[in-house]
N, CA, C and O atoms as a Maestro MAE file, in Angstrom:
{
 s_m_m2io_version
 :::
 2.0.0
}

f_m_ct {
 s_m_title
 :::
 protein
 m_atom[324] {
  # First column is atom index #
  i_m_mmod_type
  r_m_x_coord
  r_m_y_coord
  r_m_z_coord
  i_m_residue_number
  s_m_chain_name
  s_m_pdb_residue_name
  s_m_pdb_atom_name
  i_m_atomic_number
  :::
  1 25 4.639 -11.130 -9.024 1 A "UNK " " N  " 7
  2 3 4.491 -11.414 -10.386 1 A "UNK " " CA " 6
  3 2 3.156 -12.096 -10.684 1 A "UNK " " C  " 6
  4 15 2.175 -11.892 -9.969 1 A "UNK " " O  " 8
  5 25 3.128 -12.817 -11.624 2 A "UNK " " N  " 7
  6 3 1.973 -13.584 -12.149 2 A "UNK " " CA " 6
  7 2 1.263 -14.560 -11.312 2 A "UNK " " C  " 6
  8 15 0.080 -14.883 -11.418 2 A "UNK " " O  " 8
  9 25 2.367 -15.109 -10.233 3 A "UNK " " N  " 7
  10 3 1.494 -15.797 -9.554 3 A "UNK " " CA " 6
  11 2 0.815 -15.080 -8.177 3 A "UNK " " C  " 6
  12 15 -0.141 -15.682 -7.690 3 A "UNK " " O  " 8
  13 25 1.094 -14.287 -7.762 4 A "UNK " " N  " 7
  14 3 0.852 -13.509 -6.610 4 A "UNK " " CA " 6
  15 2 -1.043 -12.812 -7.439 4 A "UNK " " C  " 6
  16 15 -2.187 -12.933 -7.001 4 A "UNK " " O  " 8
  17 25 -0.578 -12.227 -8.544 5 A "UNK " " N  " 7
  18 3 -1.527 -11.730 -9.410 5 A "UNK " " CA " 6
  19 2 -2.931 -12.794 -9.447 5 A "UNK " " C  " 6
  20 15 -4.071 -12.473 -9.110 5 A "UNK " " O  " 8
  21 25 -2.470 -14.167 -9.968 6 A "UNK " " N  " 7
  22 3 -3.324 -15.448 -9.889 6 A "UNK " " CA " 6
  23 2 -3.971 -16.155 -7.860 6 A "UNK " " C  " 6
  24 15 -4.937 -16.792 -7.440 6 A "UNK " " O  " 8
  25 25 -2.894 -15.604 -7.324 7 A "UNK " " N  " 7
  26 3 -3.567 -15.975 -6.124 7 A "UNK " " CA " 6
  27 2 -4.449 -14.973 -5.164 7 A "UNK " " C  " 6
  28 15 -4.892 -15.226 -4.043 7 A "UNK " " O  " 8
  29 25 -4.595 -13.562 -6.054 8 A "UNK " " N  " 7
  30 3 -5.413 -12.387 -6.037 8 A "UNK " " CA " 6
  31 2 -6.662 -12.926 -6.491 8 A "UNK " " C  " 6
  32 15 -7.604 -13.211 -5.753 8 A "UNK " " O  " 8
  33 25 -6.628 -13.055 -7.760 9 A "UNK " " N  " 7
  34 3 -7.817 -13.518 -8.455 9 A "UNK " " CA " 6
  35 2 -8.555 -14.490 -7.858 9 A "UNK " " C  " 6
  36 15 -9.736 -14.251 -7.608 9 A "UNK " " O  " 8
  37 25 -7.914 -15.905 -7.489 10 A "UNK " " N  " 7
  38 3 -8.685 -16.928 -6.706 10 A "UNK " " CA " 6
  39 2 -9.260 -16.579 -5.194 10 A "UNK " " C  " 6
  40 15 -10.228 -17.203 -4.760 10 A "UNK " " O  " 8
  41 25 -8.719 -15.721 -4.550 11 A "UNK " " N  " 7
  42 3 -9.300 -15.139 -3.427 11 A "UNK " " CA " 6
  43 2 -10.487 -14.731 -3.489 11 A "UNK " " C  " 6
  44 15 -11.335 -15.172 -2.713 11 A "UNK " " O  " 8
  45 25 -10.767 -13.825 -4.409 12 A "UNK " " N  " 7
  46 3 -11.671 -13.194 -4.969 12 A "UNK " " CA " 6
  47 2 -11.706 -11.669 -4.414 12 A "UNK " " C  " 6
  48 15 -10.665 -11.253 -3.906 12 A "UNK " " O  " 8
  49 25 -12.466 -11.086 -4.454 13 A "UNK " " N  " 7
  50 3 -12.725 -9.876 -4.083 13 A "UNK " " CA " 6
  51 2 -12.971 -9.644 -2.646 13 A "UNK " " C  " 6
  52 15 -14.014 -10.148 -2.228 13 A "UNK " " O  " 8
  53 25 -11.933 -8.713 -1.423 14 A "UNK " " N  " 7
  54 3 -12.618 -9.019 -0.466 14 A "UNK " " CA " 6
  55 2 -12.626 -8.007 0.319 14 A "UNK " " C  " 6
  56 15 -12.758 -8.010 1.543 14 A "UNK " " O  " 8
  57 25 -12.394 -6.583 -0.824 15 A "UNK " " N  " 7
  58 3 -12.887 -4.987 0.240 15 A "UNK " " CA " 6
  59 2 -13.210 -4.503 -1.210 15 A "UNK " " C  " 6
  60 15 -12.625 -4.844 -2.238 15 A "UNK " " O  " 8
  61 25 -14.451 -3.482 -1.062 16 A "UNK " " N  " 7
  62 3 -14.531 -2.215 -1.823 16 A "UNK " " CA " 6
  63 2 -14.772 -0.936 -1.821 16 A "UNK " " C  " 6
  64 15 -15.280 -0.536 -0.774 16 A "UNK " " O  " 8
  65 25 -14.638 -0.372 -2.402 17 A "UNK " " N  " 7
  66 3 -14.558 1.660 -1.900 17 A "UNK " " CA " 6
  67 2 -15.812 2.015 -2.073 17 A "UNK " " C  " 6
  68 15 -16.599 1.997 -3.019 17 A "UNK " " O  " 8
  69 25 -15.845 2.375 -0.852 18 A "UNK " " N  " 7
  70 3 -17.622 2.935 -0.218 18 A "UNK " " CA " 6
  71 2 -17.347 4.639 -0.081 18 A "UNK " " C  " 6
  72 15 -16.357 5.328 0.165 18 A "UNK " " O  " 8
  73 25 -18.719 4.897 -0.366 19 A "UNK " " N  " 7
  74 3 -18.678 6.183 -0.454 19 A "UNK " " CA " 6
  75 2 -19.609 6.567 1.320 19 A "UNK " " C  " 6
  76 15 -20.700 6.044 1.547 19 A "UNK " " O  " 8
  77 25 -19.047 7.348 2.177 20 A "UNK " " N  " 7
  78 3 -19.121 7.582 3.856 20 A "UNK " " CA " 6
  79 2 -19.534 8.662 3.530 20 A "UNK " " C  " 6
  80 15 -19.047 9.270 2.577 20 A "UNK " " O  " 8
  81 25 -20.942 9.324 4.567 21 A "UNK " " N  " 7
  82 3 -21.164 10.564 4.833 21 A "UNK " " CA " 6
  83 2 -20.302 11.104 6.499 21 A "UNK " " C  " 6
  84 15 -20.559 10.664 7.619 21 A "UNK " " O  " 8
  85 25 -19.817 11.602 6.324 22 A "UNK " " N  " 7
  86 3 -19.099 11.497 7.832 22 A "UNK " " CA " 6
  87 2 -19.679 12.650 8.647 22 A "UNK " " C  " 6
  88 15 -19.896 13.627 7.930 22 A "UNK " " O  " 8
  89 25 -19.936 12.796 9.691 23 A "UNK " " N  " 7
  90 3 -20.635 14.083 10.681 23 A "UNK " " CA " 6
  91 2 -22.049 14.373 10.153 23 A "UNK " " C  " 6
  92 15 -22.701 14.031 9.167 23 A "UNK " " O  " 8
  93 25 -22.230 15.098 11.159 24 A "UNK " " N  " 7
  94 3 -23.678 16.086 10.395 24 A "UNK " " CA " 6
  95 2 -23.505 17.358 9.526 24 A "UNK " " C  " 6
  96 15 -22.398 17.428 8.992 24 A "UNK " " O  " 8
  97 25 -24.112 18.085 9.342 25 A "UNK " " N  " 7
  98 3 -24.083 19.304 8.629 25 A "UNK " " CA " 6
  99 2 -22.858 20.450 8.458 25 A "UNK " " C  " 6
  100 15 -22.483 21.178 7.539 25 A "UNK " " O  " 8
  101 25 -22.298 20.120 10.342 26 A "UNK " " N  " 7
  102 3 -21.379 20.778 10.462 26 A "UNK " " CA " 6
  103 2 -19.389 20.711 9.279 26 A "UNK " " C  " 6
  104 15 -18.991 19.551 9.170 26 A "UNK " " O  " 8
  105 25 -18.664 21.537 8.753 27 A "UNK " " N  " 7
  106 3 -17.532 21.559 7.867 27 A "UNK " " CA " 6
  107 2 -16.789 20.844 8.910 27 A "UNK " " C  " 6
  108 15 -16.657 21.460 9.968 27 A "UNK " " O  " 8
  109 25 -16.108 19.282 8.803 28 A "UNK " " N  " 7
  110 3 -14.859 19.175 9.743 28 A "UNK " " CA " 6
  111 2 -14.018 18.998 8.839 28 A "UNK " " C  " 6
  112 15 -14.213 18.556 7.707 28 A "UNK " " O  " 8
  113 25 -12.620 19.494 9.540 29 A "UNK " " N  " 7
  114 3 -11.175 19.235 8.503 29 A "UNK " " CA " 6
  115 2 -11.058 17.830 9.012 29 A "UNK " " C  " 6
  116 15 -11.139 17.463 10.184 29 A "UNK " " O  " 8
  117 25 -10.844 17.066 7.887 30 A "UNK " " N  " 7
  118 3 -10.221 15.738 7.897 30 A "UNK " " CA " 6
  119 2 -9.423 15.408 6.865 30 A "UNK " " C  " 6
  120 15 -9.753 15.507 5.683 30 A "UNK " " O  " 8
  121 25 -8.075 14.903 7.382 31 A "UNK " " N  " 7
  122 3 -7.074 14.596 6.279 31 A "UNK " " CA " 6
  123 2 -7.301 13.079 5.870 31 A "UNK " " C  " 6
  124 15 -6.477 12.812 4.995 31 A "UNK " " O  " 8
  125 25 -7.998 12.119 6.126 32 A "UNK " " N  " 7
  126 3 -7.686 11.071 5.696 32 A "UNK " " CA " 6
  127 2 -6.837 10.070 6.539 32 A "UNK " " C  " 6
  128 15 -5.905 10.489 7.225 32 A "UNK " " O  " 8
  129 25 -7.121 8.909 6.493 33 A "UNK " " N  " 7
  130 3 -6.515 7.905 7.390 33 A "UNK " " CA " 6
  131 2 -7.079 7.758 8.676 33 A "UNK " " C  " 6
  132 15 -6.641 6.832 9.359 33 A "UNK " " O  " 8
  133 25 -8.012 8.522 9.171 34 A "UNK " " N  " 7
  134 3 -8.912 7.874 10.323 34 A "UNK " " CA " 6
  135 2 -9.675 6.578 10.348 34 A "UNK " " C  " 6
  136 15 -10.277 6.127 9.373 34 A "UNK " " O  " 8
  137 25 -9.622 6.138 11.268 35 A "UNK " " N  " 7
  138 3 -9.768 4.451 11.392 35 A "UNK " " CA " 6
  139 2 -11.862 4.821 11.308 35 A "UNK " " C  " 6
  140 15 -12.579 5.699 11.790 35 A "UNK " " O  " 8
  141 25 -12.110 3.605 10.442 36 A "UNK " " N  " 7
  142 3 -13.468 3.541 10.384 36 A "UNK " " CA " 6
  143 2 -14.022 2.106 10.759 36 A "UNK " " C  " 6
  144 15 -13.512 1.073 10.326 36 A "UNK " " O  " 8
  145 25 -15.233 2.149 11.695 37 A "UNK " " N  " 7
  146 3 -15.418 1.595 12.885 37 A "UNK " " CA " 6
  147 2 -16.667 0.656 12.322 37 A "UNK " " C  " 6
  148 15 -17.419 1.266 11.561 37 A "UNK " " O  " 8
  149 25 -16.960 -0.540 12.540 38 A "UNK " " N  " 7
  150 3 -18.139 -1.609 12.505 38 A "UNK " " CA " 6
  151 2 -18.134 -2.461 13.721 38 A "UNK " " C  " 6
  152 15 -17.242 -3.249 14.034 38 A "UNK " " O  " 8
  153 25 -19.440 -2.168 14.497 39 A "UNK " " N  " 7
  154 3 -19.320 -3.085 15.312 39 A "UNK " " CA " 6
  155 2 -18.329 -3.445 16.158 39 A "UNK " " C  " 6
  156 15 -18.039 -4.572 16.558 39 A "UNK " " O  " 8
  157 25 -17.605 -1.915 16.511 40 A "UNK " " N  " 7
  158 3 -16.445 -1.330 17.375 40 A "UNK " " CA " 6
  159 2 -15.135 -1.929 16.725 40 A "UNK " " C  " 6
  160 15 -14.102 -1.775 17.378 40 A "UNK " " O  " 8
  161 25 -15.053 -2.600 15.506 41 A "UNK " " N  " 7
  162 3 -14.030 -3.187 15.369 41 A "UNK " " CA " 6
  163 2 -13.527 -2.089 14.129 41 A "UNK " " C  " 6
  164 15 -14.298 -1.600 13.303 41 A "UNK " " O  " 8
  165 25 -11.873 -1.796 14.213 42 A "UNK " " N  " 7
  166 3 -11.569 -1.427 13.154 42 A "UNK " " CA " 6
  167 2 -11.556 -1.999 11.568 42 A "UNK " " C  " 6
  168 15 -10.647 -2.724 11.164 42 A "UNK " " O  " 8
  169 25 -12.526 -1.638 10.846 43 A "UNK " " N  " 7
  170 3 -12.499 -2.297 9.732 43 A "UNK " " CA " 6
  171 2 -11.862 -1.592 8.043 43 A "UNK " " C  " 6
  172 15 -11.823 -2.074 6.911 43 A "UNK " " O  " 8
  173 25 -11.424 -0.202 8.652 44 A "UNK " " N  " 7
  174 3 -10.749 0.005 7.477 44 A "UNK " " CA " 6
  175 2 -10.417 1.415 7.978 44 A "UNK " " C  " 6
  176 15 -10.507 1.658 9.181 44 A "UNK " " O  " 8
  177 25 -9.968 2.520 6.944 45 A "UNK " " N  " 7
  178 3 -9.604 3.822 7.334 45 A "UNK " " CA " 6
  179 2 -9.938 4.603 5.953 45 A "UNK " " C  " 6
  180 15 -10.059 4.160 4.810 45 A "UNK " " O  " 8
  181 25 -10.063 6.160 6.553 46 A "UNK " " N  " 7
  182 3 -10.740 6.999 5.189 46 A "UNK " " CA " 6
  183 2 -9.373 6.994 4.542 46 A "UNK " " C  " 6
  184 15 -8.282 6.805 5.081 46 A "UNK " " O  " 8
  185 25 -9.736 7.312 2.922 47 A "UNK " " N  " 7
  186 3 -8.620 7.589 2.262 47 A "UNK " " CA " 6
  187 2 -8.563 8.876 1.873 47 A "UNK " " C  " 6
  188 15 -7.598 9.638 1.808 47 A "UNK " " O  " 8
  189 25 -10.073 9.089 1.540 48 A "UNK " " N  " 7
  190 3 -9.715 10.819 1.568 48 A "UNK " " CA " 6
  191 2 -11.088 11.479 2.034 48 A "UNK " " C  " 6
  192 15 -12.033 10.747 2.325 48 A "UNK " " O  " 8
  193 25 -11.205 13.014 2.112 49 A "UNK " " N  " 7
  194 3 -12.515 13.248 2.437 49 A "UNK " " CA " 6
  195 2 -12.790 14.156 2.501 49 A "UNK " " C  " 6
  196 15 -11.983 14.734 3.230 49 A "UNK " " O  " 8
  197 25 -13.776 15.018 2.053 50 A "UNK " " N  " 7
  198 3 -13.915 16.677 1.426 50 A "UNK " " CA " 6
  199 2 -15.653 17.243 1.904 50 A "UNK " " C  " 6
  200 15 -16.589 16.555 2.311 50 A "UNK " " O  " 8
  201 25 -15.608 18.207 1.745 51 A "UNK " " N  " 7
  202 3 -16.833 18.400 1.847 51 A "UNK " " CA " 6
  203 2 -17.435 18.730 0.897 51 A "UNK " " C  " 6
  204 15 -17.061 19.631 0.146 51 A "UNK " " O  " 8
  205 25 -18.757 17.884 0.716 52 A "UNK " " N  " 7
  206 3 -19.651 18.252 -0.375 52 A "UNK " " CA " 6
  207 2 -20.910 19.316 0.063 52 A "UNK " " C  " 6
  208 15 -21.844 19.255 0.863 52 A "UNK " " O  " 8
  209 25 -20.323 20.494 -1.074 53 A "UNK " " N  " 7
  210 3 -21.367 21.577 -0.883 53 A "UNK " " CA " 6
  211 2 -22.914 21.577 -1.148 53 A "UNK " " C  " 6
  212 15 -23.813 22.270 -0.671 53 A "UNK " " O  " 8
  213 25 -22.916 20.590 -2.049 54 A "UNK " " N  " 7
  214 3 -24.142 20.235 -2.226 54 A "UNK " " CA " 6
  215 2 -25.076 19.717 -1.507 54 A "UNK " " C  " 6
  216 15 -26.230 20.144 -1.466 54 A "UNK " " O  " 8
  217 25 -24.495 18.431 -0.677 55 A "UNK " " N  " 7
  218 3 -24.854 17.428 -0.224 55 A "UNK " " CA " 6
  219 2 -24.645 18.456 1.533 55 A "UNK " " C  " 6
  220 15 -25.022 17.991 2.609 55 A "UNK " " O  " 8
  221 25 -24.432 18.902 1.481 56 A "UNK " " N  " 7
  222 3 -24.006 20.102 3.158 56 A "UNK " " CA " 6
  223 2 -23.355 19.171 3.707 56 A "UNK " " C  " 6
  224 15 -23.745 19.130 4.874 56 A "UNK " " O  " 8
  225 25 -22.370 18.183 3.484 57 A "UNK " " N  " 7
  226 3 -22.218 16.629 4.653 57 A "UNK " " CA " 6
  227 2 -20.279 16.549 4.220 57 A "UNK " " C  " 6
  228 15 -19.990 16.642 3.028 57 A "UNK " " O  " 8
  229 25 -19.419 16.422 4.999 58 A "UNK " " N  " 7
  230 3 -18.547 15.287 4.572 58 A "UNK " " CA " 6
  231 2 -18.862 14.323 4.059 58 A "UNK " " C  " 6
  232 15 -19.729 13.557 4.480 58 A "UNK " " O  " 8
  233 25 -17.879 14.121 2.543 59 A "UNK " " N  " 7
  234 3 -17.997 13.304 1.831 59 A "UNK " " CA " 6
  235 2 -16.974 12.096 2.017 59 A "UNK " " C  " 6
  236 15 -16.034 12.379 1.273 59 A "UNK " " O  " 8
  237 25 -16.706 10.895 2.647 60 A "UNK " " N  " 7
  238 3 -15.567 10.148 2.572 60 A "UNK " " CA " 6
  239 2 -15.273 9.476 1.904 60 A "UNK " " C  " 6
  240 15 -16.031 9.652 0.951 60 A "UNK " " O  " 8
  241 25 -14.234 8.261 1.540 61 A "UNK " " N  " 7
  242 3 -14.292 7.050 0.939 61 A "UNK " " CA " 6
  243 2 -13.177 6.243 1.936 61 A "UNK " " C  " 6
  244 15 -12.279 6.688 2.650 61 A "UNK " " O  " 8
  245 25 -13.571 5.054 1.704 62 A "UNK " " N  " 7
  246 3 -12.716 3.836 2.058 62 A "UNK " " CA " 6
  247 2 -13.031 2.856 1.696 62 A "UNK " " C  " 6
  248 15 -14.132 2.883 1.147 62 A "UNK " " O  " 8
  249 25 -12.284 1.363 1.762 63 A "UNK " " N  " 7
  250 3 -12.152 0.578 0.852 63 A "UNK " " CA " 6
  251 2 -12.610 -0.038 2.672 63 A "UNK " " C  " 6
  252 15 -12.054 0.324 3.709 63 A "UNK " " O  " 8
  253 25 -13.851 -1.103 2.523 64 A "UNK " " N  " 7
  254 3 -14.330 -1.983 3.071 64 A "UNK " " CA " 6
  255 2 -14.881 -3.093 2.934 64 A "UNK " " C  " 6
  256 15 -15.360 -3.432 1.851 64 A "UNK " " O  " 8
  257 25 -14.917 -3.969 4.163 65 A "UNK " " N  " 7
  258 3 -15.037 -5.571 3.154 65 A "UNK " " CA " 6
  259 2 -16.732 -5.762 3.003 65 A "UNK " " C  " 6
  260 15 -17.772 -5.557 3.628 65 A "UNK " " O  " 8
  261 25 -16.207 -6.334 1.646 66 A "UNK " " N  " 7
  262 3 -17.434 -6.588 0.940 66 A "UNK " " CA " 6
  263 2 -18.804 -7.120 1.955 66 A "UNK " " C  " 6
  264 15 -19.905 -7.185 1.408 66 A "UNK " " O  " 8
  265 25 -18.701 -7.421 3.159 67 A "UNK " " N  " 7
  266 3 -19.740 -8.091 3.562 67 A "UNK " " CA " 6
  267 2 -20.517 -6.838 4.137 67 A "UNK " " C  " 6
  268 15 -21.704 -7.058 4.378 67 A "UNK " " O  " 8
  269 25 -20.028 -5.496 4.411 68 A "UNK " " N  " 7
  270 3 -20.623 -4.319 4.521 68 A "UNK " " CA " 6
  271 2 -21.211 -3.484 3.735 68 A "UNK " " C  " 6
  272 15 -20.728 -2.383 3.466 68 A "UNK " " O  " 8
  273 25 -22.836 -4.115 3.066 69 A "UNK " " N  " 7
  274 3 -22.861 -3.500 1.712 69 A "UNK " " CA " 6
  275 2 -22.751 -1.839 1.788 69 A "UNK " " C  " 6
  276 15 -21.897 -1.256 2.456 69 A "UNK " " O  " 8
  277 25 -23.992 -1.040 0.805 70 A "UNK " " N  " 7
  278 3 -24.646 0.053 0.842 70 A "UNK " " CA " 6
  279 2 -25.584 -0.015 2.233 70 A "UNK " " C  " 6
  280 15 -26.069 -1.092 2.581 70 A "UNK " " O  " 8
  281 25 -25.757 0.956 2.840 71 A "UNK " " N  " 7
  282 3 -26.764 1.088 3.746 71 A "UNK " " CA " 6
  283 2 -25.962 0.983 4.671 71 A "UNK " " C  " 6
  284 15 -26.366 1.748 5.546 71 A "UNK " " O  " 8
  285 25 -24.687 0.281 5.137 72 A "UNK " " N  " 7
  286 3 -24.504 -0.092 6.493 72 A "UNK " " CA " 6
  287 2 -23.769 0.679 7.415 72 A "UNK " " C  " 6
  288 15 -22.745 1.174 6.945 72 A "UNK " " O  " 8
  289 25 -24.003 0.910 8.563 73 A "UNK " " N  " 7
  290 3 -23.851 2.144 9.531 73 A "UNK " " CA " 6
  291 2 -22.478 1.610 10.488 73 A "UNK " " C  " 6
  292 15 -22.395 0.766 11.380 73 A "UNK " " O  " 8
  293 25 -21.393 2.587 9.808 74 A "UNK " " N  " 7
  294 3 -20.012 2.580 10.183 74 A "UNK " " CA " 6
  295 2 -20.066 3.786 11.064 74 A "UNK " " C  " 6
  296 15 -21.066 4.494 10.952 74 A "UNK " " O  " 8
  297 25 -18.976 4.190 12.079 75 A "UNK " " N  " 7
  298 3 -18.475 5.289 12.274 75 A "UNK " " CA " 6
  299 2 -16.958 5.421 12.154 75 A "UNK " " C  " 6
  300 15 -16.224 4.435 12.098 75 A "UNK " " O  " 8
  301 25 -16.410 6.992 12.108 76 A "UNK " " N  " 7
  302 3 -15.445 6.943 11.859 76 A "UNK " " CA " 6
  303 2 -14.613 7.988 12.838 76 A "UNK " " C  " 6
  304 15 -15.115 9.102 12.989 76 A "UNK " " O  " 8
  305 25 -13.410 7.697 13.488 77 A "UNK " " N  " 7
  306 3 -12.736 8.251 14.549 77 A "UNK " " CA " 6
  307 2 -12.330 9.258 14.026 77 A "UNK " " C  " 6
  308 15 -11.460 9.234 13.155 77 A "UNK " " O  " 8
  309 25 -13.103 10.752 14.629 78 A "UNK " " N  " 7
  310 3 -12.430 12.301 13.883 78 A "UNK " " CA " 6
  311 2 -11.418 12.762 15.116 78 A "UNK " " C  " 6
  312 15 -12.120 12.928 16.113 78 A "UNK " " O  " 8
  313 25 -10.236 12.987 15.364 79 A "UNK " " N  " 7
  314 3 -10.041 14.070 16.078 79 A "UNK " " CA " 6
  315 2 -9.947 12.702 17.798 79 A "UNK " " C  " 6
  316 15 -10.012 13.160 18.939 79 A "UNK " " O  " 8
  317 25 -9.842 11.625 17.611 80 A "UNK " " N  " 7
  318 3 -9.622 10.667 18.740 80 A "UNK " " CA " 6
  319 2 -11.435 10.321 19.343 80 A "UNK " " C  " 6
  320 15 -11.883 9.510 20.154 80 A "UNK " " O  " 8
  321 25 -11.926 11.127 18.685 81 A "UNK " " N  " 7
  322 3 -13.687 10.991 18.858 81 A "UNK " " CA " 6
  323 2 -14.762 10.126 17.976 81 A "UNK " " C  " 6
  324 15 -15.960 10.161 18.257 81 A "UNK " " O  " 8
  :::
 }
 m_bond[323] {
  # First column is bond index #
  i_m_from
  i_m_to
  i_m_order
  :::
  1 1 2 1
  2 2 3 1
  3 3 4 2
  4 3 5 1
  5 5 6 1
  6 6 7 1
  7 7 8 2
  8 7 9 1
  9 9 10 1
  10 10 11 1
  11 11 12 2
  12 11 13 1
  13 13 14 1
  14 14 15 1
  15 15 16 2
  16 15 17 1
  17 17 18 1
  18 18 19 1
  19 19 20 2
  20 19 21 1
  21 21 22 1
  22 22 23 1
  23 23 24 2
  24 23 25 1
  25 25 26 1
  26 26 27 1
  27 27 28 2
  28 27 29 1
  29 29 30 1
  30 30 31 1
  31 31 32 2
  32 31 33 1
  33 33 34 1
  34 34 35 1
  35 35 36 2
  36 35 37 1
  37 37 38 1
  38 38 39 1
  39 39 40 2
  40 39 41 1
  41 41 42 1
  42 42 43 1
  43 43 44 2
  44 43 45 1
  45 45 46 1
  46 46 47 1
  47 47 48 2
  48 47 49 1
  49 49 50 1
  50 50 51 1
  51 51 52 2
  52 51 53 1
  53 53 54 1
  54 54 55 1
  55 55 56 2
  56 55 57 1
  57 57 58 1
  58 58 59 1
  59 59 60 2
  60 59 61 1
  61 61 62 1
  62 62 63 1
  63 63 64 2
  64 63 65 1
  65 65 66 1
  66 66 67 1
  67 67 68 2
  68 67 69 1
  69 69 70 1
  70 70 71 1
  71 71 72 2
  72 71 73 1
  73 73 74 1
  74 74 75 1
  75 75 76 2
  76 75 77 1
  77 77 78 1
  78 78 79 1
  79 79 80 2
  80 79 81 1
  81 81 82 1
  82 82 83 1
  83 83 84 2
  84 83 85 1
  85 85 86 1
  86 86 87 1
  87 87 88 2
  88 87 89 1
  89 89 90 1
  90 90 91 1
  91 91 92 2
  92 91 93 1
  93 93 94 1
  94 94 95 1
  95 95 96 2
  96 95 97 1
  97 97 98 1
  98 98 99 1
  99 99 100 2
  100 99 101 1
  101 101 102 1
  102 102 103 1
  103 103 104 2
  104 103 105 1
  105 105 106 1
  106 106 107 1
  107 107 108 2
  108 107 109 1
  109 109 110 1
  110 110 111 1
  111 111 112 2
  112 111 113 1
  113 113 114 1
  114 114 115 1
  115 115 116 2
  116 115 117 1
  117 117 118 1
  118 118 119 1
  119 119 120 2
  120 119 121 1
  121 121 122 1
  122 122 123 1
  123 123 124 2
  124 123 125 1
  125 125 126 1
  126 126 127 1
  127 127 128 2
  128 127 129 1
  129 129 130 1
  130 130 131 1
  131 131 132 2
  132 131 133 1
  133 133 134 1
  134 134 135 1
  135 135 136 2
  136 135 137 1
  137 137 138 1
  138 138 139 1
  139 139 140 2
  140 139 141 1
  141 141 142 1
  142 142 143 1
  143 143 144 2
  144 143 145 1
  145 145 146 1
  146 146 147 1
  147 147 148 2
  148 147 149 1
  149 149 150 1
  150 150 151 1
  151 151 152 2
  152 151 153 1
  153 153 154 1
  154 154 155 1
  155 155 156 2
  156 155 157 1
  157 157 158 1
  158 158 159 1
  159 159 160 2
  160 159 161 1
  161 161 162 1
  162 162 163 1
  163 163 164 2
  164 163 165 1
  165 165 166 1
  166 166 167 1
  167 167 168 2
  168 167 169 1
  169 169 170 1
  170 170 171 1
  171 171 172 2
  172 171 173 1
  173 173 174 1
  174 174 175 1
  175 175 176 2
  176 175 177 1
  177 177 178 1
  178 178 179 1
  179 179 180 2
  180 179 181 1
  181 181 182 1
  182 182 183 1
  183 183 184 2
  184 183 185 1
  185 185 186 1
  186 186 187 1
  187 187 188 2
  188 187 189 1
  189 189 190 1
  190 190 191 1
  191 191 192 2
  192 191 193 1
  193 193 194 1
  194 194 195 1
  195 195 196 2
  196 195 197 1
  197 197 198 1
  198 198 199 1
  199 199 200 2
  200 199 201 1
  201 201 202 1
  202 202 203 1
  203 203 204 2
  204 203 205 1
  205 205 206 1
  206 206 207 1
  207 207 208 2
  208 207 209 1
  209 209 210 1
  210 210 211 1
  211 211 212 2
  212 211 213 1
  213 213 214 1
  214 214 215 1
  215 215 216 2
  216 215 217 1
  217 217 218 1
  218 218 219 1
  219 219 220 2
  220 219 221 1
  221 221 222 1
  222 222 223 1
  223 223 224 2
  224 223 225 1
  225 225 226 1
  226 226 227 1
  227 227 228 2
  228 227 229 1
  229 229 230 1
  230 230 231 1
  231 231 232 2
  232 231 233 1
  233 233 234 1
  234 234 235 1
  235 235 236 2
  236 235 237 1
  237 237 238 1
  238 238 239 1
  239 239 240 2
  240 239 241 1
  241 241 242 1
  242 242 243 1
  243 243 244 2
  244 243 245 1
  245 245 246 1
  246 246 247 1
  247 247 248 2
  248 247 249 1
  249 249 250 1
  250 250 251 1
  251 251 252 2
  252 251 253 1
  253 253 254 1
  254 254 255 1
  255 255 256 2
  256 255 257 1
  257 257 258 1
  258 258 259 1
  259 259 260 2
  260 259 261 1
  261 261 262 1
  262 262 263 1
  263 263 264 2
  264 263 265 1
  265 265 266 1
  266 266 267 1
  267 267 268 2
  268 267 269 1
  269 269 270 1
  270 270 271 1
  271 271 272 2
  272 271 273 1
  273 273 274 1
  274 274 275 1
  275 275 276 2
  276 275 277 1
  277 277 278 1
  278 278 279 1
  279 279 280 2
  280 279 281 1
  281 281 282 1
  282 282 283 1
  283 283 284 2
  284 283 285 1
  285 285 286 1
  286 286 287 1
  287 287 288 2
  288 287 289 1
  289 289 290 1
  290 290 291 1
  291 291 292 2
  292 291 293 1
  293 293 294 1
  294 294 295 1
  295 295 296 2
  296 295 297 1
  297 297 298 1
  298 298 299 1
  299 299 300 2
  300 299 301 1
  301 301 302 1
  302 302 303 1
  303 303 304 2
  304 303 305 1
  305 305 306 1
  306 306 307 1
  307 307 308 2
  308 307 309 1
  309 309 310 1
  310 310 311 1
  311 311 312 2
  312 311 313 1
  313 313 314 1
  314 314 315 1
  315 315 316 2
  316 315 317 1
  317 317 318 1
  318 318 319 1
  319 319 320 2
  320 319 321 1
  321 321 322 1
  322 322 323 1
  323 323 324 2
  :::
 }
}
């Protein structure tokens, strides 16, 4: 309820949804929920992830903590790899 809501707020903010290029050039099927990697530690998992035709790249997203801005070089476990 309201207070759970209020002890959200005072926390503050402490993951946000990053946009992941995942692989190189090559099309991989990925369903989502692969663990994504910083500094070997699991720090979050894709939520979803498609390929952008434009961009020739997997496109991912996941919600990561804020101290990982733009720029920062994650990997993400495809296939146990």
């Amino acid at each position: 309820g309201r207070a759970a809501l209020m002890a959200a707020k005072a926390a503050g903010v402490t993951r946000r949804l990053r946009t992941l290029l995942v692989g190189e050039r090559d099309y991989v099927t990925i369903y989502g929920g692969e663990a994504v990697y910083a500094d070997g530690s699991v720090v979050g998992r894709l939520r979803s992830c498609a390929y952008g035709f434009t961009v020739r790249r997997n496109i991912g997203y996941s919600y990561l903590p804020v101290g990982l801005g733009p720029g920062a070089r994650v990997e993400v476990e495809v296939f146990g790899r």
